[in-house]
C-alpha positions in Angstrom: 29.9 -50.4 -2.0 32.0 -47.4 -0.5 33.4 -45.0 -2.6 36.8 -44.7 -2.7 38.4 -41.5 -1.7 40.4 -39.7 -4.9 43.3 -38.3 -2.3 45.6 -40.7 -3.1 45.8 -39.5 -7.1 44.7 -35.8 -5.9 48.0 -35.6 -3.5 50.9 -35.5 -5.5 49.5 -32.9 -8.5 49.0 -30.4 -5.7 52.2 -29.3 -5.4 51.5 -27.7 -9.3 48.8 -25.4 -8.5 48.2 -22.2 -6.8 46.8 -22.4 -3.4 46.3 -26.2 -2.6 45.2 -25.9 0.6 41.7 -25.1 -0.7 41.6 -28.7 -1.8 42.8 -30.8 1.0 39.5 -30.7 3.4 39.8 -31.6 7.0 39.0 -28.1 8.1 38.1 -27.9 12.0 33.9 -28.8 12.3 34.3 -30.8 8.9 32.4 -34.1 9.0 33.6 -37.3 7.6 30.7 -40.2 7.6 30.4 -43.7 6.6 29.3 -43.9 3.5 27.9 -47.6 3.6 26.0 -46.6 6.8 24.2 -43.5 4.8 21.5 -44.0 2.5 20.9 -40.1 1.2 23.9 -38.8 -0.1 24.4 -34.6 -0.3 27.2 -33.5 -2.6 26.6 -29.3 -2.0 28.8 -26.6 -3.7 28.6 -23.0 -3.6 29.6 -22.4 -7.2 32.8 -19.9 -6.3 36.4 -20.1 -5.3 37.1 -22.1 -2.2 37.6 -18.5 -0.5 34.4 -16.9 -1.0 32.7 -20.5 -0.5 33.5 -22.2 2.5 32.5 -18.8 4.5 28.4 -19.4 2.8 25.9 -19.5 5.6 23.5 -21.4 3.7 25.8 -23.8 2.8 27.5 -24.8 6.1 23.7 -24.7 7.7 22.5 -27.3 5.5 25.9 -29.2 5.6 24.7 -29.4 9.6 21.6 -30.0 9.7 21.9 -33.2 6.7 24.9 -34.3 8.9 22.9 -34.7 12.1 20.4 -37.1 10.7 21.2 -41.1 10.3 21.5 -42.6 7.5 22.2 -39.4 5.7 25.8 -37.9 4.4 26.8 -34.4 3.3 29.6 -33.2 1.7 31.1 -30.3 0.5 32.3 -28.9 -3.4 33.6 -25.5 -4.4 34.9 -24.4 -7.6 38.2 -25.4 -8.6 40.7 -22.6 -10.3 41.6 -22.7 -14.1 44.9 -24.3 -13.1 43.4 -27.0 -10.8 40.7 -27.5 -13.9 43.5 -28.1 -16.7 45.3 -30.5 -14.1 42.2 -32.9 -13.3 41.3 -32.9 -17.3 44.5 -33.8 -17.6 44.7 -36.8 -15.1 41.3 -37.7 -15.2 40.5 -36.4 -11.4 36.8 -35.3 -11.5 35.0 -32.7 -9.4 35.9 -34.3 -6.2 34.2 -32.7 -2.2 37.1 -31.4 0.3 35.7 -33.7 3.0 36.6 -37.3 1.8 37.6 -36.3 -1.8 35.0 -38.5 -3.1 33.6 -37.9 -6.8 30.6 -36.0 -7.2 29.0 -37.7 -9.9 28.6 -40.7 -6.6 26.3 -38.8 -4.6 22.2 -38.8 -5.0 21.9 -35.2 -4.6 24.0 -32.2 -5.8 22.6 -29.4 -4.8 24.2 -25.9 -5.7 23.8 -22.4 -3.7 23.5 -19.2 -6.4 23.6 -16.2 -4.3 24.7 -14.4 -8.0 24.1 -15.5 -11.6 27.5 -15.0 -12.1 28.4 -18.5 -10.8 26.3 -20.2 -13.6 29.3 -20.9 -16.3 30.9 -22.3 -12.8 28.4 -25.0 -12.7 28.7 -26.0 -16.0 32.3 -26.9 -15.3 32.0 -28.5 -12.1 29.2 -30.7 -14.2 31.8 -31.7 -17.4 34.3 -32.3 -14.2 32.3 -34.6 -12.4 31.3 -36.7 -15.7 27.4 -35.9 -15.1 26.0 -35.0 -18.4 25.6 -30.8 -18.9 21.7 -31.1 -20.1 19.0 -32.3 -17.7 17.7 -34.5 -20.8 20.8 -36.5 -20.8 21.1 -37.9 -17.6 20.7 -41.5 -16.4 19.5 -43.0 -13.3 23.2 -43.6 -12.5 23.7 -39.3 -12.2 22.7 -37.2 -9.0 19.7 -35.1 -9.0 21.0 -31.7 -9.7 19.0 -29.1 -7.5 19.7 -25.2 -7.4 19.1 -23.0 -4.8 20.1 -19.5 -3.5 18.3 -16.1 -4.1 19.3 -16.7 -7.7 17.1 -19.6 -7.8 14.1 -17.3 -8.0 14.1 -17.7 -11.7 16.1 -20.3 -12.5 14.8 -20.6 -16.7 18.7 -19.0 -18.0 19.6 -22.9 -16.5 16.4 -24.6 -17.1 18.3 -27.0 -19.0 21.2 -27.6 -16.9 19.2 -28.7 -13.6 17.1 -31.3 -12.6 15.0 -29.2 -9.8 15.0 -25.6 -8.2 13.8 -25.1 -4.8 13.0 -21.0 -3.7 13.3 -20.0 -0.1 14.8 -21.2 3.0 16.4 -24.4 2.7 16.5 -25.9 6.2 12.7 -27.6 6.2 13.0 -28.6 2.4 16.1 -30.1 2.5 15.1 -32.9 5.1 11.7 -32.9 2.8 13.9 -33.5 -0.2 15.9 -35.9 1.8 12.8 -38.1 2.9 11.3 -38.3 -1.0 14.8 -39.7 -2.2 15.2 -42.1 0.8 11.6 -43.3 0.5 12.0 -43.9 -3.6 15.1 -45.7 -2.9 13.5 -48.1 0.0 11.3 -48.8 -2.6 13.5 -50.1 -5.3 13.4 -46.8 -7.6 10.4 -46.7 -9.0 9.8 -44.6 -12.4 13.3 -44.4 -12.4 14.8 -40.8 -12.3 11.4 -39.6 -13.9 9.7 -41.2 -11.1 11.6 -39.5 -8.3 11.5 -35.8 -9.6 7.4 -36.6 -10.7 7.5 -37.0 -6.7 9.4 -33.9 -6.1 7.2 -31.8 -8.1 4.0 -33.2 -6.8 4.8 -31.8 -3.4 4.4 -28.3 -4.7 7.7 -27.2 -2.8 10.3 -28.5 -6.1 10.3 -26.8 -9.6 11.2 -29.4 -11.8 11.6 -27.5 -15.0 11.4 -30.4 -17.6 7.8 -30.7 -16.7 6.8 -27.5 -17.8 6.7 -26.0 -21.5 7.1 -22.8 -22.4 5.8 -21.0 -25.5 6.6 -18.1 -27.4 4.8 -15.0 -29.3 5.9 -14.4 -32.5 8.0 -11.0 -30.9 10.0 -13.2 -28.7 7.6 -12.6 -25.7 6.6 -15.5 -23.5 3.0 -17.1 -24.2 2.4 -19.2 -21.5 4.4 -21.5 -19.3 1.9 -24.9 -18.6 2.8 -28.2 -16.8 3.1 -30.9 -19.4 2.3 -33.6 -16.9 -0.6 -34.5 -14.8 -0.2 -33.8 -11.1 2.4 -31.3 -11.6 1.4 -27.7 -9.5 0.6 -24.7 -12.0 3.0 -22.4 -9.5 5.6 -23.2 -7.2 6.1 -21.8 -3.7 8.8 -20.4 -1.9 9.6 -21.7 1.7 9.7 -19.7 4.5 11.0 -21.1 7.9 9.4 -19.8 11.2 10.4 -19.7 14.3 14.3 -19.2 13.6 15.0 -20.0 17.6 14.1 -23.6 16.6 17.0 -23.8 13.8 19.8 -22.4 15.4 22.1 -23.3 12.4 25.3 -23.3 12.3 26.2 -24.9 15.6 29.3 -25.8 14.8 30.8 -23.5 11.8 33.7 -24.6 9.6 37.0 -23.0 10.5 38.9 -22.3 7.0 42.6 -23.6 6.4 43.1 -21.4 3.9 42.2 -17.5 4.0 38.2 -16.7 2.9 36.4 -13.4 2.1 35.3 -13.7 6.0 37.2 -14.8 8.8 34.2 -14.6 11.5 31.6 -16.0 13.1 28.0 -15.2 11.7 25.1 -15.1 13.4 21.9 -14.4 11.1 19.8 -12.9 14.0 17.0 -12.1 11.7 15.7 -12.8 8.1 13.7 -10.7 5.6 13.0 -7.2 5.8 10.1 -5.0 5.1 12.0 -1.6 4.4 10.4 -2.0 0.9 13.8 -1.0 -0.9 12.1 -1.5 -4.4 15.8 -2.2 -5.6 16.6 -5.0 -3.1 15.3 -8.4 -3.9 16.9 -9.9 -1.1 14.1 -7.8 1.1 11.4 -8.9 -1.1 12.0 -12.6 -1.6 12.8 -12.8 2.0 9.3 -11.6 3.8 7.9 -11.3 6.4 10.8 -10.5 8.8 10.9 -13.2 11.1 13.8 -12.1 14.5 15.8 -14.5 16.4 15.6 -13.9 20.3 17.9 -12.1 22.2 18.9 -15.1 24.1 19.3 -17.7 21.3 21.1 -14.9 19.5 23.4 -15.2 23.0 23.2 -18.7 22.8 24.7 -18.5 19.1 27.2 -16.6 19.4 28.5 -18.4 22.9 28.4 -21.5 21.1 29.8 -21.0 18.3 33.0 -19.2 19.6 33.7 -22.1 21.5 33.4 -24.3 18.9 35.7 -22.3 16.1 38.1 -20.3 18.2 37.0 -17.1 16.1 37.5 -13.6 17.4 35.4 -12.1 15.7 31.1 -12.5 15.7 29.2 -10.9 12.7 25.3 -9.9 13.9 24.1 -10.8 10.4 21.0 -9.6 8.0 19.7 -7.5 5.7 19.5 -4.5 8.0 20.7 -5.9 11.3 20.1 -2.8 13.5 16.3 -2.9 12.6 16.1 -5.4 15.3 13.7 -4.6 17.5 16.1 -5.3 20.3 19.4 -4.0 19.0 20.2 -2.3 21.9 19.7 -5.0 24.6 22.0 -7.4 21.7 24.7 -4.9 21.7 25.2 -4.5 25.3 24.3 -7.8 26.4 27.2 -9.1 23.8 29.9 -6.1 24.5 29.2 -6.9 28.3 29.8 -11.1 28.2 32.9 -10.1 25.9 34.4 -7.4 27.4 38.3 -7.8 28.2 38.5 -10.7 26.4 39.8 -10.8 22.2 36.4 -10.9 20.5 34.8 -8.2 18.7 31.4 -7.7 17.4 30.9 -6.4 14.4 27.4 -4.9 12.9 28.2 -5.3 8.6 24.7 -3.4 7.9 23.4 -0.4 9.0 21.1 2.0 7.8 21.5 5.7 8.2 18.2 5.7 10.4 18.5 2.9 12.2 22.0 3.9 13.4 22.9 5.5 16.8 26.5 6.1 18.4 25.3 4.0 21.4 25.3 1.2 18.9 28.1 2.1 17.7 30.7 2.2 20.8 29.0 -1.2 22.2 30.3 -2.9 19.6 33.8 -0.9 19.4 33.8 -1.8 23.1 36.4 -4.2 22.8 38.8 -2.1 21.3 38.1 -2.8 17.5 37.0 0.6 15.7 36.7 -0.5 12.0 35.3 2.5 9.6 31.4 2.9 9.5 29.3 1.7 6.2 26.0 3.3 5.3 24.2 3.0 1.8 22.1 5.8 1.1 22.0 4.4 -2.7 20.5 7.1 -4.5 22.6 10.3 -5.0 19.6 12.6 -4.7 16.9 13.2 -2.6 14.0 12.5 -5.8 16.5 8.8 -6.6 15.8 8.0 -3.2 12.3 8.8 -3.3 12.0 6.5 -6.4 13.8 3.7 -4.9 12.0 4.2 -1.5 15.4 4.6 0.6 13.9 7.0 3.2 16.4 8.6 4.3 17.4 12.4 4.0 21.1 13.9 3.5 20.4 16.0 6.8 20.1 12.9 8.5 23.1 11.2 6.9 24.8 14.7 7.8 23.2 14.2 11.6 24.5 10.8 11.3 28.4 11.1 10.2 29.1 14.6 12.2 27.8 11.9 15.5 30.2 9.6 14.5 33.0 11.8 13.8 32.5 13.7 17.1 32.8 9.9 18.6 35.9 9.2 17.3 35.5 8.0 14.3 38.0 8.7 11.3 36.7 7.0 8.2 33.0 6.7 6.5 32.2 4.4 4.0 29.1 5.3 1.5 27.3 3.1 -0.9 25.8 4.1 -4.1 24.2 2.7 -7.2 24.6 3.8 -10.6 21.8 3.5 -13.5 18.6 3.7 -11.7 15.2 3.8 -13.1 14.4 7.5 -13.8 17.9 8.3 -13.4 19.1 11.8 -15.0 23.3 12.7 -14.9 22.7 15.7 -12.1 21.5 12.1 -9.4 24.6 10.7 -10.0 26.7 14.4 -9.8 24.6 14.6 -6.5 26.9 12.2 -4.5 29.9 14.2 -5.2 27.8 16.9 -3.5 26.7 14.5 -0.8 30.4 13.1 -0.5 32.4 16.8 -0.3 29.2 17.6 2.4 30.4 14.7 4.8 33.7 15.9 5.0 32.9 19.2 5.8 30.4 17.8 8.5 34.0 15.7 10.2 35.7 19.2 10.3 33.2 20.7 11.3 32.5 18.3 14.0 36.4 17.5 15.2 38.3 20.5 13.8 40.4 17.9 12.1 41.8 17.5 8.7 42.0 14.1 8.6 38.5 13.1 7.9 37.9 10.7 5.1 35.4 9.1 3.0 34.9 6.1 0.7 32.5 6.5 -2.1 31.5 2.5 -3.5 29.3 2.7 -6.5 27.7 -0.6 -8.4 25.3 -0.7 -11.2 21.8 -1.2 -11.0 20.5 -4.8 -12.2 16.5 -5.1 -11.9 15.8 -8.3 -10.2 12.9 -10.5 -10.5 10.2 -10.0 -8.0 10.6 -6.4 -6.7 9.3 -3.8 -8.5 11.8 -2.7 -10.3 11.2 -6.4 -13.2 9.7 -4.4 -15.3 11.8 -1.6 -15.8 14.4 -1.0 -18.5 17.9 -1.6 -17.6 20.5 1.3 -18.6 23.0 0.5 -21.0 26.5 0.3 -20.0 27.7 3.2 -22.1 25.2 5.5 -20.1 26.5 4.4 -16.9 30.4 4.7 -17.6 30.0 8.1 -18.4 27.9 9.0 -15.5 30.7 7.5 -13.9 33.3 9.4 -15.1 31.8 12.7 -15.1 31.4 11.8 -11.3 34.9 10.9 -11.0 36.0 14.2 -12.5 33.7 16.5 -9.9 35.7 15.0 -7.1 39.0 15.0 -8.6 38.9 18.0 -9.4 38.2 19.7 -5.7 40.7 20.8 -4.4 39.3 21.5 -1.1 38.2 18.0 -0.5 39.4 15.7 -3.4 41.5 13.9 -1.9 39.6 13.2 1.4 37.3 10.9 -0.3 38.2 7.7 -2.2 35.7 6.7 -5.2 35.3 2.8 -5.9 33.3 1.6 -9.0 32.4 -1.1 -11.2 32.1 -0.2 -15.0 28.6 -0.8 -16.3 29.8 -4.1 -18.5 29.4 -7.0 -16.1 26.0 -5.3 -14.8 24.8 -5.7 -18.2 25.6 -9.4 -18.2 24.2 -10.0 -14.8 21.0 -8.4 -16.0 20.8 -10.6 -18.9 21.0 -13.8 -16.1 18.5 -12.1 -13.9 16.0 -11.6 -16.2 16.6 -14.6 -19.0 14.1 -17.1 -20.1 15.4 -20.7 -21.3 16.8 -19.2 -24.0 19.3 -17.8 -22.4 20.7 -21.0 -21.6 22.1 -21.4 -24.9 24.3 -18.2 -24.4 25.6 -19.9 -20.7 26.7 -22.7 -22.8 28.4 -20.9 -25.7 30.4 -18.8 -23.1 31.6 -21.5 -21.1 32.7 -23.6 -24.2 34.7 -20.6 -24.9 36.4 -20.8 -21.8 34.3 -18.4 -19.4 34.8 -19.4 -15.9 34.5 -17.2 -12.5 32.5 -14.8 -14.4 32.1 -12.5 -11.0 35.6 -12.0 -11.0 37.0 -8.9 -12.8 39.9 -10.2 -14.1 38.5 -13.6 -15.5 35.0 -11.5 -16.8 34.4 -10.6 -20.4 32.5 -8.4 -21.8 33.4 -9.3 -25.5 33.1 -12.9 -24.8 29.4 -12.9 -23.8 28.5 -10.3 -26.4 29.8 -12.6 -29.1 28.3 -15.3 -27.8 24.6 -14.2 -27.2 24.7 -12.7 -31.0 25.2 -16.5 -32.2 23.4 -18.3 -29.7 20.2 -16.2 -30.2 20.9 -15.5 -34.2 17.8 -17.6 -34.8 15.9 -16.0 -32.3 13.9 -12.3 -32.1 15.5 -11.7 -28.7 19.3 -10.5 -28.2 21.1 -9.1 -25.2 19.7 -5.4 -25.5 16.0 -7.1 -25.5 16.5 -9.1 -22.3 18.5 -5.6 -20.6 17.5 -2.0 -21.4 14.4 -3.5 -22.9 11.1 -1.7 -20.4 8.4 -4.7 -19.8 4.7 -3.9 -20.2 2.5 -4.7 -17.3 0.4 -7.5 -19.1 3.9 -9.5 -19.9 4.4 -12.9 -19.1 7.6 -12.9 -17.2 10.2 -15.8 -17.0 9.4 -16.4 -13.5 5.6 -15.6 -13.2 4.8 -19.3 -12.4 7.1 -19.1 -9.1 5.5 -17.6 -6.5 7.3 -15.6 -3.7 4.3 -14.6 -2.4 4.2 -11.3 -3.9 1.0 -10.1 -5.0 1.9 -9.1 -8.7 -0.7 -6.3 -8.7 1.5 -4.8 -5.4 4.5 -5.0 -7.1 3.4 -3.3 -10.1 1.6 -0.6 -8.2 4.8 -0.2 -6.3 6.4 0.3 -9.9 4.2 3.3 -10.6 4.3 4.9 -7.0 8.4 4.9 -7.7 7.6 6.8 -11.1 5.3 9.6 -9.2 8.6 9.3 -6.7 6.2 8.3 -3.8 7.4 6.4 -0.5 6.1 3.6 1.3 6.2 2.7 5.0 7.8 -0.3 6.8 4.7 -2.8 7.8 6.8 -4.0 10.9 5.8 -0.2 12.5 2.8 0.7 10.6 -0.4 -0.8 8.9 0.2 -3.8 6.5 0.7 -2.6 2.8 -1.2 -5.5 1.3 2.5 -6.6 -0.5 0.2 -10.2 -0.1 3.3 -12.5 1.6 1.7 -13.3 4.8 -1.7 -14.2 3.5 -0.4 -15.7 0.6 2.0 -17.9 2.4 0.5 -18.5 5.8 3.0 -16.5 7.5 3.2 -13.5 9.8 6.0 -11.0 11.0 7.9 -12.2 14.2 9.3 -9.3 16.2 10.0 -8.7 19.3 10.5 -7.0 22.3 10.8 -10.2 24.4 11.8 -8.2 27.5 14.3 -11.3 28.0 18.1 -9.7 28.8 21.4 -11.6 28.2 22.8 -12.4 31.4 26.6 -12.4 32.6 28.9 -15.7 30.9 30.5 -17.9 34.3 34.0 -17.4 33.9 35.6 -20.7 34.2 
């Protein structure tokens, strides 16, 4: 039976809220199929505002690549605003996709992207929207299987209860995987019911289906053990890890917003992972081993894609994009096919070390010279040891005078706040660093209007780097940290009010690290928050502090855990973490190792351009760095 469309009640209630653009679909690339002619139906969401949404690679990848196949259908959810929220409660309209406003509650599969923990009170409303039951337990074979995924998936326990299945890693090959179980269970009349399909799901090894695993507790709150309760159920659950990137070349075709977004560009990922060994980042970690795009898909991409958006503007995307071992080549080869014309390239990472002013004017070729962004992260030379940045403030010095000798105006530094081992004279140190990059642009132009951004966040330890075990700072500690920084460049004088300072108080850091590092029990607070109205919790002006605070000291009153437990609490090595039984291929000794060497404040090397460091990834997980050179070159577009 098709499902009809929820436009025609939708329409006229728009004119009430704000923005309603972001709910009319139809956006240029957006697929509408059949729904009688599909047999495995996608419902996705990226757990945000329409704005910072629709711009999600992963999403619009796997929106493609489910779209290409017959017999399948994928559509497209975002979070809906407070306003829009009080107006469907109050007309009945459930959580509806922008494609063909159909309800999501129809589909077989919802699967969610978490790229921040943040979003998890978001998903609780987009469930009570779309009628599907909040807890797991609850649902029927008549609700979709709810599947998370995103970097945040890594330890999905804080919403153990809320999902059906978590899948870790790249989602292109698992997807289709996923796709295949739930076509083949349905060709076969459903067997086992809903148990039956996610028993399937789990056997595979590639699916954490957290209902079939049971946790237990010490007596001080620690975790015991986590066991499958189930027979042919995995004890641990791998990530997956896509090789060959040339061969998914996703997105094809990207979705052109109607409404404005975060990012209004075309994004080319032109590698994935990184081996810098940032003990900080767990993006880098989770991510390994670094696998690069060629230079002429990469060209391919970006031709593509510009003809099928209208975009004027490409993004060379990851998580350090000039490490690519043809950067150069990319650069030029782009800046010489697009020169004259009204696209510019843009480079959004760059490390201090891997930058050069080459670089630099090939992609400010066509015209376009936006302000340079480097993230040094630690203030001091001994944070940046313990965090295994590698880079100096000479060569950040080297760096910015080049740039500012080139024309540039305006330098952009990144910074965190509340480090492990972190004393008050690292954070004073970027005031130092800050007033020393000025200097350096006078120095290097004989100008006075030389500026610089100082961006500061708070440290959250992540699961899986090295950094799991260590105690968060408290919020308090970081504030004032904060402030005394603020004062040291306010009150100069001399170069005060050359440099900007941005930062977010410690508060919602706290919070976050609660998510990051939660067990299931955390899942009670989720709940408590969002039935006392949290929503868009990664926004600062709908985030609360007080509310979560209150609501972890009732939800965990019974228990021997509270909020500073899960935070500022250090781990011992012999812990059983929340997410020990899902495996990113990190060898657990390695990571703890890496813990200590940040304590003695030693550095480790990159593996792409020395000896593997044993981090265990590649043997683990049957993998193996992919880097160039391929010696190939981008040749000359024909102009039509």
């Amino acid at each position: 039976m098709p499902v009809e469309s929820l436009f025609p009640r939708l329409e006229p209630l728009l004119p009430s809220v704000q923005k309603p653009i972001q709910y009319v679909g139809g956006e240029l690339n957006s697929q509408l199929k059949d729904w009688d002619e599909t047999t495995v139906r996608w419902a996705l969401m990226y757990p945000d505002a329409y704005e910072v949404g629709l711009p999600n690679q992963g999403v619009q990848i796997l929106y493609e690549i489910l779209n290409e196949r017959d017999g399948v259908l994928a559509e497209r959810t975002y979070s809906v605003w407070p306003d829009m929220e009080a107006v469907m409660r109050e007309h009945g309209i459930p959580q509806f996709t922008v494609d063909a406003h159909r309800p999501v509650a129809a589909f077989d599969v919802f699967g969610v992207s978490f790229s921040t923990e943040l979003g998890y009170t978001n998903l609780l409303t987009a469930l009570d929207l779309a009628g599907i039951p909040l807890e797991a337990a609850d649902r029927t074979g008549d609700h979709p299987i709810v599947i998370a995924g995103g970097h945040a998936a890594f330890n999905p326990e804080p919403i153990a209860d809320f999902v059906d299945a978590a899948v870790l890693g790249d989602g292109e090959e698992i997807a289709l995987a996923i796709t295949e179980v739930v076509r083949e269970w349905k060709a076969e009349g459903e067997p086992g019911g809903r148990d039956g399909l996610l028993l399937r799901l789990a056997a595979s090894g590639g699916v954490y289906v957290p209902r079939f695993y049971d946790v237990t507790y010490l007596p001080d709150g620690r975790i015991q053990r986590v066991a499958p309760n189930r027979p042919g159920v995995p004890w641990r659950i791998e990530k997956h890890t896509v090789m060959d990137l040339d061969q998914w070349p996703y997105p094809k075709k990207p979705l052109v917003p109607l409404a404005e977004t975060v990012h209004e560009r075309f994004s080319v990922e032109i590698f994935r992972g990184c081996t810098r060994g940032c003990r900080f980042c767990q993006a880098g970690m989770i991510t390994r081993p670094v696998r690069e795009r060629s230079i002429t898909t990469i060209g391919d991409m970006v031709e593509q894609g510009l003809k099928e958006s209208g975009f004027q503007e490409v993004g060379l995307l990851s998580l350090s994009s000039a490490d690519h071992s043809e950067i150069g080549d990319v650069a030029k080869g782009l800046a010489d096919r697009y020169e004259g014309t009204n696209t510019s390239l843009s480079l959004p990472s760059t490390r201090v070390d891997a930058f050069n002013i080459t670089l630099a004017n090939e992609f400010s070729r066509g015209g376009r010279r936006s302000g340079l962004t480097f993230a040094p992260e630690g203030g001091s030379e001994r944070m940046r040891k313990v965090i295994n940045k590698m880079v100096t403030e000479d060569d950040l010095i080297r760096t910015v005078s080049t740039a500012y000798e080139n024309g540039w105006r305006q330098v952009k530094l990144y910074f965190m706040c509340g480090l492990p081992t972190e004393e008050d004279e690292d954070v004073l140190a970027i005031a130092d660093m800050a007033k020393r990059v000025i200097q350096a642009g006078r120095d290097a132009t004989g100008r006075r209007d030389i500026r610089c951004t100082v961006s500061i966040g708070g440290f959250v330890p992540k699961p899986h780097t090295p950094f799991q075990w260590a105690a968060q700072c408290d919020h308090e500690t970081v504030d004032r940290r904060l402030r005394a920084l603020k004062d040291a460049l306010r009150g100069d004088k001399e170069y005060g009010r050359a440099i900007g300072l941005r930062y977010h108080d410690g508060q919602p850091s706290i919070v976050e690290g609660l998510l990051s590092r939660g067990d299931r029990r955390v899942g009670k607070v989720i709940r408590a928050v969002w039935e006392d109205g949290g929503r868009f919790d990664g926004w600062s002006e709908h985030f609360s502090y007080e509310r979560w605070t209150a609501c972890a000291e009732r939800a965990l009153a019974e228990e021997p855990v509270d909020l500073a437990w899960y935070t500022v609490r250090e781990r011992e090595e012999v812990e059983v973490l929340p997410w020990d039984h899902l495996d990113a291929g990190l060898d657990r000794e390695w990571l703890w190792q890496d813990w200590q060497d940040a304590v003695d404040e030693t550095e480790v090397e990159d593996c792409r351009w020395t000896p593997c460091y044993d981090c265990g990834v590649c043997p683990t997980m049957g993998t193996e760095i992919q880097i160039g050179p391929t010696g190939r070159k981008l040749l000359p577009l024909n102009v039509v």
